[in-house]
C-alpha positions, 0 to 999 in steps of 0.5 A: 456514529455513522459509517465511515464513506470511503474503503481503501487499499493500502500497499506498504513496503520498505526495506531501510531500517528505522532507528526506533522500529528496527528491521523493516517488517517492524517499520511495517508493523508500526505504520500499520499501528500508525494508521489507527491514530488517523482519520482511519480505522484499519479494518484488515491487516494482512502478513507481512511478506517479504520481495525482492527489490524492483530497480536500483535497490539491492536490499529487500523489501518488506511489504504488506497491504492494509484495508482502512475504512475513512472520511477522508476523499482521495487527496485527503488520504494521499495528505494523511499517508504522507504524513505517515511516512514523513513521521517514519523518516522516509528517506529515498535518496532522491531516485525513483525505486530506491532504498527506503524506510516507508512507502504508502499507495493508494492501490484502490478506493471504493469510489472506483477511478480517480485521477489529478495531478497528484494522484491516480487510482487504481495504482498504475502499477499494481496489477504486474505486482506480486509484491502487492497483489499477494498481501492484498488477497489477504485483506481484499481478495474480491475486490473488483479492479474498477478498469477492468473488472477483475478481482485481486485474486483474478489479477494474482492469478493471471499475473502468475500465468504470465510468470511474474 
């Protein structure tokens, strides 16, 4: 069996509790099991951590970041995530950085930059995130951001330095 084509960075938060999984750390827990009965085989989890919510939000998140090895091409992998977060009753209420149960990005691919209607990679986003940044230094820490070169620990560190 060959090698799988693609390696993703995957960033997963939620701060809702799941009816059958409970708190959301162990929503986490499970979607990371989750992920393994896919078209992906996770090849490093990271901890779980915990972060204040970003806009309307109040409750706090949990989040972590999982790097899977998959055929599947970008918008294949965006279909498969989600889908996992529909079978984890993704609720967010309609607005943008609310509540929610489960939510997947694609942080980085290794295919480099992608960009449709759909999706974008390298997330938009994640480079002024802790909350993303610091799980992803668990599971890829040398992994180089394709637009401006920078590992994941360079980014945490400058994001640090500018007090985030």
């Amino acid at each position: 069996m060959s090698e799988p084509a693609h390696r993703y960075l995957i960033a997963l938060g939620g701060n809702v509790r799941h009816v059958r999984h409970g708190a959301p750390a162990r929503v986490l827990a499970a979607a990371m099991d989750g992920l393994v009965r896919g078209p992906t085989q996770v090849m490093a989890r990271s901890r779980i951590m915990q972060s204040p919510p970003v806009g309307p939000s109040r409750r706090t998140y949990a989040n972590a970041a999982v790097l899977v090895a998959t055929d599947l091409d970008p918008p294949e992998m965006l279909d498969n995530l989600k889908s996992l977060e529909h079978r984890f009753d993704r609720a967010t209420g309609g607005q943008r950085w609310s509540a929610r149960t489960l939510d997947c990005d694609i942080v980085l691919w290794s295919g480099g930059a992608w960009c449709d209607a759909d999706l974008t990679i390298p997330h938009p986003e994640y480079r002024r995130r802790d909350f993303v940044l610091i799980p992803a230094l668990d599971v890829a820490p040398d992994w180089r951001d394709p637009l401006g070169g920078l590992t994941i620990r360079q980014l945490l560190f400058r994001l640090r330095r500018q007090g985030a």
